[in-house]
N, CA, C and O atoms as a MOPAC input file, in Angstrom:
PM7 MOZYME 1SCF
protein

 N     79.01700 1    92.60200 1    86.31700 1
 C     78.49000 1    93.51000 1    85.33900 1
 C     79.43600 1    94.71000 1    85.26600 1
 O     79.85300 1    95.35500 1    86.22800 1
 N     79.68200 1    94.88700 1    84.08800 1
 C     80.97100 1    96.14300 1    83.89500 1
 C     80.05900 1    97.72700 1    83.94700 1
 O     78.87200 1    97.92800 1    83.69100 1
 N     80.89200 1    98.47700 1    84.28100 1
 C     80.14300 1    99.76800 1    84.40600 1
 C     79.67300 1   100.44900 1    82.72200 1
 O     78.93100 1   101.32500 1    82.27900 1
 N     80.65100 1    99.39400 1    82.18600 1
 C     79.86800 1    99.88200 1    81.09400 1
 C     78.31900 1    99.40300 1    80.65800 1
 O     77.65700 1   100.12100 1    79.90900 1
 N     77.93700 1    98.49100 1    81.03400 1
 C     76.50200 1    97.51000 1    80.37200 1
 C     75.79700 1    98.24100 1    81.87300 1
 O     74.78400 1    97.63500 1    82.22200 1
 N     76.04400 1    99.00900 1    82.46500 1
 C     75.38500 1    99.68300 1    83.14400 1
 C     75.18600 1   101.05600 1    82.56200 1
 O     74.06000 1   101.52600 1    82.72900 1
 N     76.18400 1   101.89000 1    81.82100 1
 C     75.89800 1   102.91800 1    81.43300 1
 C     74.62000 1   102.74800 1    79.96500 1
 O     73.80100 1   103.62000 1    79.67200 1
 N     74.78400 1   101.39700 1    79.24700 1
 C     74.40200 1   101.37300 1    78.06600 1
 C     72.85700 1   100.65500 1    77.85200 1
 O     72.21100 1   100.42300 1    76.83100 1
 N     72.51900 1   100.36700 1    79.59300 1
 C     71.48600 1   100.01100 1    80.09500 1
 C     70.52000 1   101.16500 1    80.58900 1
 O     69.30000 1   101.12200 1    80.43800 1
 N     71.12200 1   102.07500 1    81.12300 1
 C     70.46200 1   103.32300 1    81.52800 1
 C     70.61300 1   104.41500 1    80.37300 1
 O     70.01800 1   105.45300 1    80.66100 1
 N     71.19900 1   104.43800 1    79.25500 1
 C     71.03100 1   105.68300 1    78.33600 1
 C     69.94400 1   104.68800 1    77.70800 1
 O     69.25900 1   105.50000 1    77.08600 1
 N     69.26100 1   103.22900 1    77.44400 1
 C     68.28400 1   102.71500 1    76.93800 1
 C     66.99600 1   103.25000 1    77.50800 1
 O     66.07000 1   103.73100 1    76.85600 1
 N     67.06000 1   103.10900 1    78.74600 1
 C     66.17300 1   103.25300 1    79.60200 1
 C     65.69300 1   104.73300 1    79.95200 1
 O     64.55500 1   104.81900 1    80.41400 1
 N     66.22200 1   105.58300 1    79.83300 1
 C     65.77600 1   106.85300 1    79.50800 1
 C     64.73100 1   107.40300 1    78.80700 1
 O     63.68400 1   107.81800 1    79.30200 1
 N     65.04800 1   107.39800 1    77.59700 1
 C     64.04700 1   107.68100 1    76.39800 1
 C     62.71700 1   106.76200 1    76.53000 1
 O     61.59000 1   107.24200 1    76.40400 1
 N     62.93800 1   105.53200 1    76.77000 1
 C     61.78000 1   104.92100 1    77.27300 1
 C     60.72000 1   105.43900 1    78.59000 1
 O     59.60400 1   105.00500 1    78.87600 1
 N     61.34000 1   106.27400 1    79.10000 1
 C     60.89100 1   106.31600 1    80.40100 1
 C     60.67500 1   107.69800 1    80.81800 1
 O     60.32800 1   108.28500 1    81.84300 1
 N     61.14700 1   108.10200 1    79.15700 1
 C     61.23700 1   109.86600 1    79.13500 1
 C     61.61100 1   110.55100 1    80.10700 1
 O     61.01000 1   111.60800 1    80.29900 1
 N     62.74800 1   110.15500 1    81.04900 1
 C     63.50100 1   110.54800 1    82.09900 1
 C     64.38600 1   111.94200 1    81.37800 1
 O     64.70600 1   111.72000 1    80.21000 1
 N     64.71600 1   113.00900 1    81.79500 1
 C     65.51200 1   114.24800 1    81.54300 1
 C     66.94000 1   113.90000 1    81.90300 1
 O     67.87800 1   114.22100 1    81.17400 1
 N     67.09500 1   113.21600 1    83.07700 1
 C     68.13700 1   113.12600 1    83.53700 1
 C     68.61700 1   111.77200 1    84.37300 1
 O     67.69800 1   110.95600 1    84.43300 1
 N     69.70300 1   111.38500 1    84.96000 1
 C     69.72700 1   110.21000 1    85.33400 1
 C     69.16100 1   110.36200 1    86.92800 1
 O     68.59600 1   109.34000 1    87.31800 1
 N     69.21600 1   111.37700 1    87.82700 1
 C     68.37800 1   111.85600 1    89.26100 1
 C     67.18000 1   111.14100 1    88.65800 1
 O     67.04200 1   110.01700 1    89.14100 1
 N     66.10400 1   111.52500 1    87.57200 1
 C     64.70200 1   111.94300 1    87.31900 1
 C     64.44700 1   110.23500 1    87.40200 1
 O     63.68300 1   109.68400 1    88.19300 1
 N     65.37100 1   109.50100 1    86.28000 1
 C     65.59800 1   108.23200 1    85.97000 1
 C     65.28700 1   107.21200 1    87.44200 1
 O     64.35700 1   106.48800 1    87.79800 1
 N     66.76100 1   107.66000 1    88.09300 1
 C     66.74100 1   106.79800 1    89.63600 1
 C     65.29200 1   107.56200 1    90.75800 1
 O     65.06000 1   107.13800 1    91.89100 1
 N     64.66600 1   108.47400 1    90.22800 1
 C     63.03300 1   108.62100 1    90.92200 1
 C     62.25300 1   108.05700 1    90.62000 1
 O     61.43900 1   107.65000 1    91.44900 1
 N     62.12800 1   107.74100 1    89.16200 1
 C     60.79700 1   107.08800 1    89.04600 1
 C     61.09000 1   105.71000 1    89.05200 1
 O     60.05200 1   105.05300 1    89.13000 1
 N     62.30800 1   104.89100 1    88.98800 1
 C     62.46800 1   103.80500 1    88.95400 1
 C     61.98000 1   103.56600 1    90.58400 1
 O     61.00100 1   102.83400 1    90.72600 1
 N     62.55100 1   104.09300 1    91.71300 1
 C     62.13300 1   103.81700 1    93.07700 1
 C     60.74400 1   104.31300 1    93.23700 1
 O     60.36300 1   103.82400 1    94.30100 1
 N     59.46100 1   105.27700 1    92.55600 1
 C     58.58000 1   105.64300 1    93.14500 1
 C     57.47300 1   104.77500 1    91.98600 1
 O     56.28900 1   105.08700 1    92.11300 1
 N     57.69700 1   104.05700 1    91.23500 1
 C     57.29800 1   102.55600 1    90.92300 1
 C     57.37700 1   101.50600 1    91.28900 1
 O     57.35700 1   100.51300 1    90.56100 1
 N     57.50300 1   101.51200 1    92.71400 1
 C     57.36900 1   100.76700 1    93.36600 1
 C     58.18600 1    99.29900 1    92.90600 1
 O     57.68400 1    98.27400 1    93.36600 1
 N     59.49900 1    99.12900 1    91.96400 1
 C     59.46500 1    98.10000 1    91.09600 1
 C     60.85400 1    97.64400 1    92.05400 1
 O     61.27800 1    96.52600 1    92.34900 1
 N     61.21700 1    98.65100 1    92.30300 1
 C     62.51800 1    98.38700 1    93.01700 1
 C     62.69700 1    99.13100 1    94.61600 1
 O     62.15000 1   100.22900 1    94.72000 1
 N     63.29700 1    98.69200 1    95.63400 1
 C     63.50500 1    98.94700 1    96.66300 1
 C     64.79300 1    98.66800 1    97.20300 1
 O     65.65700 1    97.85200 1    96.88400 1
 N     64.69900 1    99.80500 1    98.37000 1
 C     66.22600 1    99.90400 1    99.31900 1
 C     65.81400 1    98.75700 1   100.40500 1
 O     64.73500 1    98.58800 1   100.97300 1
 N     66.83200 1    98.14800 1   100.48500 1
 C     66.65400 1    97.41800 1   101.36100 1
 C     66.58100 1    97.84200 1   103.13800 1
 O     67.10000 1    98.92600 1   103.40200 1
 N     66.17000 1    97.30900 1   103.94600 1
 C     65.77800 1    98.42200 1   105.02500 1
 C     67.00800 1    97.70300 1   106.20300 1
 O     67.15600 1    96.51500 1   106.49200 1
 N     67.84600 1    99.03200 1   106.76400 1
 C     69.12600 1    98.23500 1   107.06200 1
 C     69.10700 1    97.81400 1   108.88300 1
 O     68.70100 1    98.49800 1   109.82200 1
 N     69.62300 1    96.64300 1   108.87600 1
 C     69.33200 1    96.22300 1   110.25200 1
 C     70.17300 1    96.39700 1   111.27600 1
 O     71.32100 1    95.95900 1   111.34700 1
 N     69.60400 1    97.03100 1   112.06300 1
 C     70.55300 1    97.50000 1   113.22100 1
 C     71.04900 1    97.24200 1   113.96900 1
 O     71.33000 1    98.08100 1   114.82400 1
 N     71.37400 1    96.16900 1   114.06200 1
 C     72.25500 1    95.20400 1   114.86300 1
 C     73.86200 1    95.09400 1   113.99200 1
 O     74.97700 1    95.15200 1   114.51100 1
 N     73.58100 1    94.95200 1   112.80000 1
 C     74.63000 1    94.96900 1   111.49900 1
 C     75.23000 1    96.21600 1   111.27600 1
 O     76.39800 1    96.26900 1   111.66100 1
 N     74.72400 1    97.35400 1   110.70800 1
 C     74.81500 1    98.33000 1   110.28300 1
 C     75.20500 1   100.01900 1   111.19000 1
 O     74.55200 1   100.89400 1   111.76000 1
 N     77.03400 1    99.66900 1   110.77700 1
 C     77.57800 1   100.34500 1   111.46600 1
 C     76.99700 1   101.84500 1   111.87900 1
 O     77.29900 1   102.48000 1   112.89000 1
 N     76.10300 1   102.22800 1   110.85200 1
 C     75.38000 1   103.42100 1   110.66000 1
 C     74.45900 1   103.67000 1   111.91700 1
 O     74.38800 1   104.33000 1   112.95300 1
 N     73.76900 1   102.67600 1   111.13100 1
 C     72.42500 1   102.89100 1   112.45900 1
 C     72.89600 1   102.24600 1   113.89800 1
 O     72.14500 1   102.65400 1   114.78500 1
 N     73.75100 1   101.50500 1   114.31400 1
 C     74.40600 1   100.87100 1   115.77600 1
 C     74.77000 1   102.02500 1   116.08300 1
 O     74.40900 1   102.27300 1   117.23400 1
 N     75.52700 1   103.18900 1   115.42700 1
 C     76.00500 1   104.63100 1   116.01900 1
 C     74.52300 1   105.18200 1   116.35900 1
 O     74.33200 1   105.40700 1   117.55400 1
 N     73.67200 1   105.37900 1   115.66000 1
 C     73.05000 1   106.26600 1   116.05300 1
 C     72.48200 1   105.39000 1   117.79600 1
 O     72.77100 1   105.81600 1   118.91500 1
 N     71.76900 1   104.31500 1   117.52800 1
 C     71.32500 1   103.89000 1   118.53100 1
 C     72.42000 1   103.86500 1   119.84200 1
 O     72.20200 1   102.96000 1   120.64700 1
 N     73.57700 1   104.76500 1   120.14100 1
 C     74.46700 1   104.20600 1   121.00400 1
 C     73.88500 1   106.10000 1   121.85500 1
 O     74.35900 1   106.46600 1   122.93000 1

């Protein structure tokens, strides 16, 4: 997917969603429960293996 059919996907999705901004946009898309972060596993994830050390 080109960054463009991403930009021309989210200026759609705006006005629909009466978002102000693209922050406001990526809030309510995650606090609709429609989409989620995946929860990262720590055995993998150089991030969290640091912290746990």
């Amino acid at each position: 997917m080109s960054s463009r059919t991403v930009e021309v996907h989210r200026s759609n999705a705006m006005p629909k969603m009466e978002a102000r901004n693209r922050a406001e946009l990526i809030r309510m898309v995650f606090t609709s429960g429609k989409v989620m972060l995946p929860v990262p596993n720590a055995s993998t994830s150089p991030v969290m293996r640091t912290q746990l050390l």
